[in-house]
N, C-alpha and C positions, 0 to 999 in steps of 0.2 A: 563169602564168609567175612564177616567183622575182624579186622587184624589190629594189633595197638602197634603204633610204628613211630618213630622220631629219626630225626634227622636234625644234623650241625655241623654247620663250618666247622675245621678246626687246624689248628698248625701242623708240620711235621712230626714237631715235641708235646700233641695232644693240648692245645688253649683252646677255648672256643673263646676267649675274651683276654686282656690284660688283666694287669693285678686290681682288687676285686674295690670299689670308688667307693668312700668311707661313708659320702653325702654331702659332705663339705665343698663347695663349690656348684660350675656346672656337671653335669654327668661326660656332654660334647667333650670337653676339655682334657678328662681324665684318661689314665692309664687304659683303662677297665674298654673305656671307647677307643682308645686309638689298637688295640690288637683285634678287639673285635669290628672295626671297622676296615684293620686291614686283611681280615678272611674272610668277609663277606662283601668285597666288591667283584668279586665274579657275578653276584646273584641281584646288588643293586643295578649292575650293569645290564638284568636280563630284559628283555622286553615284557614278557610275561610275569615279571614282578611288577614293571613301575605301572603296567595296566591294572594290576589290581590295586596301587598305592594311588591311585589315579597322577599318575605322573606318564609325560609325553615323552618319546622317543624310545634309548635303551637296543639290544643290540637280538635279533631272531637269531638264536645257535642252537648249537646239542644243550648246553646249559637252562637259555630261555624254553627248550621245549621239558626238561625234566623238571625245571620249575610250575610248568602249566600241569603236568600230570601228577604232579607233588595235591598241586590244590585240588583237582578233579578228582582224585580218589577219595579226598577228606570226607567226610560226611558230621563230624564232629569234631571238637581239638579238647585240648587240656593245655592249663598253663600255669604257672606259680604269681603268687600276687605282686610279686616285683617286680616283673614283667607286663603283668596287665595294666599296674599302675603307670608303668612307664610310658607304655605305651597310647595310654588313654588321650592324653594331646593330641601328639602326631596324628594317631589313627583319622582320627574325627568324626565323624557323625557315618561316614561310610567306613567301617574297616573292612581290610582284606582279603575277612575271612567267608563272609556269606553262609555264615553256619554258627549253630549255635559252637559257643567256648564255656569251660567250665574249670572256673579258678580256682584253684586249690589256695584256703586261707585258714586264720585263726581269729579273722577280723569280720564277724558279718556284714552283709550291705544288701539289700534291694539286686534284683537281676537288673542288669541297666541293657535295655533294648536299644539296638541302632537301627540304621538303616540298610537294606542290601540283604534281610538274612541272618546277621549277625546279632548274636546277644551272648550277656558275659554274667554266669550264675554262678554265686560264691560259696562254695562249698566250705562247709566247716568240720566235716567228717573226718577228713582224710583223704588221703590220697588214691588209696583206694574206690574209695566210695564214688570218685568225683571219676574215674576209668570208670564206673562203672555205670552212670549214669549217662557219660558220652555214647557208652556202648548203646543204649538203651534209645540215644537221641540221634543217632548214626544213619538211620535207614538206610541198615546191608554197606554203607560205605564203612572206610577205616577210622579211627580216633587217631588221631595226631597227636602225641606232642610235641607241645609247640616251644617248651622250653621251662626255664634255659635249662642248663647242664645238669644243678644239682637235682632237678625234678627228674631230668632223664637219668640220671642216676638211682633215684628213687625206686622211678618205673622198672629201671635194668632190674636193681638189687631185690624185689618183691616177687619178680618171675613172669610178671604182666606184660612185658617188652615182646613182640614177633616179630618185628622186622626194624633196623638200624640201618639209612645212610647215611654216611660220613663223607661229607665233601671236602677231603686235603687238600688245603694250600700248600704252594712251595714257599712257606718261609718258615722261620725260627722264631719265634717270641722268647726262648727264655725264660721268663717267667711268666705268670698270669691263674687264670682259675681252668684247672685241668679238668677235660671232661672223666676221667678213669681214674677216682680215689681212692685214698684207703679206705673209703667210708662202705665199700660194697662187701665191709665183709668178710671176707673169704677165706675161709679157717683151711691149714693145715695142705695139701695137695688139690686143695678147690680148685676150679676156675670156672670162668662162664664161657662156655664151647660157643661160636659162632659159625657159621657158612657162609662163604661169598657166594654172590649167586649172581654179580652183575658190576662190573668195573666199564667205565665211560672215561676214558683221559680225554681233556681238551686242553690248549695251553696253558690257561691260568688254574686250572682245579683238574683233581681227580675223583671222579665221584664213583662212590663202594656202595652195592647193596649188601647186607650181610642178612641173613635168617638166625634168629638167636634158636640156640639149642637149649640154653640154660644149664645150671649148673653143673657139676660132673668133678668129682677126686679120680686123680690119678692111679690107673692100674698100667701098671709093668707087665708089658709084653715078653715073650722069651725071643725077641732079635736080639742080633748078636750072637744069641747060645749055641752053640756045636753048628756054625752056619762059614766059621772061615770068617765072618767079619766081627768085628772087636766091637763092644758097647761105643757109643761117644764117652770122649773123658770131659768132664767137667771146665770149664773156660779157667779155673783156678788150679785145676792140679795140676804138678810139676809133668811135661813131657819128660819121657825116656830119651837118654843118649842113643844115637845110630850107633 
């Protein structure tokens, strides 16, 4: 069965990137690049990424092989137009991806076909519309997205989301652009329930699979009541004297 899935680097304090690069300048140079380029050298490092970037060497781990079945499962991707613009250079006439991609925009353009498999169709519907058309281009494999954050936020916040890895680095950014906004939402005792279903630590990364449950308000259990153990107290309210 078709599953819509994303996966991101991201810090301990939740960055998938540095503070978010105005335009002004190079992109290499900015903030926006240097956090995101320091949670994503586990995966530049992989072997199984620089073979799909056509780049030689790179390191066979637990890492390089979750990156190879990262791509094997895809059968389609989704991405945001900042991203696909971004990447239109680099990629080059072979990208990555060997699969159709389907950009979510407000700018239309022509599908621009590559080589390898890959082609990149501008969707001007919505966000929706562009999941659902990967589903449609997937044959039985998953739809990826492929990024960045605020799209996977999108995806989370609309209910479309089935499965989340998050590869945690061990550092701190500080600041930058958080994958987990207030933009998702989330009126009142909300939250979005998850399941881990797969934790992989290697030295440099932790990598989490979660199964999203979606939405769910909070219902109070009766623990604690007539059981001999006290509710939790609040991290703000005053403890009692012994």
């Amino acid at each position: 069965m078709t599953k819509v899935t994303a996966q991101l680097s991201v810090s301990l304090d939740g960055f998938y990137a540095g503070t978010r690069h105005s335009g002004d300048g190079d992109w290499t140079d900015s903030a926006e690049a240097a956090g995101f380029f320091r949670i994503t050298r586990w995966m530049i490092d992989a072997m199984s990424w620089r073979e799909r970037q056509g780049f030689a060497g790179g390191e066979q781990s637990t890492s390089s092989d979750l990156v190879a079945e990262s791509f094997e499962a895809a059968g389609a991707y989704v991405m945001g137009r900042r991203m696909a613009d971004g990447g239109e250079v680099p990629w080059g006439e072979e990208p990555p991806f060997r699969a159709p991609v389907f950009v979510v925009t407000h700018r239309p353009r022509q599908t621009l076909v590559r080589r390898g498999g890959t082609s990149f169709t501008y969707v001007t519907d919505g966000m929706a519309a562009a999941v659902e058309q990967a589903r449609a281009a997937a044959g039985g494999k998953n739809v990826a997205i492929a990024g960045g954050g605020s799209l996977v936020r999108q995806v989370l916040k609309a209910g479309l989301l089935d499965e989340l890895d998050l590869h945690i680095v061990p550092v701190v950014l500080g600041t930058g652009m958080r994958l987990f906004d207030a933009d998702l939402d989330l009126a009142g005792k909300e939250a979005i329930e998850l399941t881990p279903t797969r934790v992989v630590h290697t030295p440099d990364v932790t990598h989490v699979r979660y199964t999203v449950n979606g939405r769910a308000a909070l219902v109070l259990d009766d623990r604690g009541s007539g059981t001999g153990r006290p509710m939790p107290a609040s991290p703000d309210e005053p403890k009692a004297e012994p």
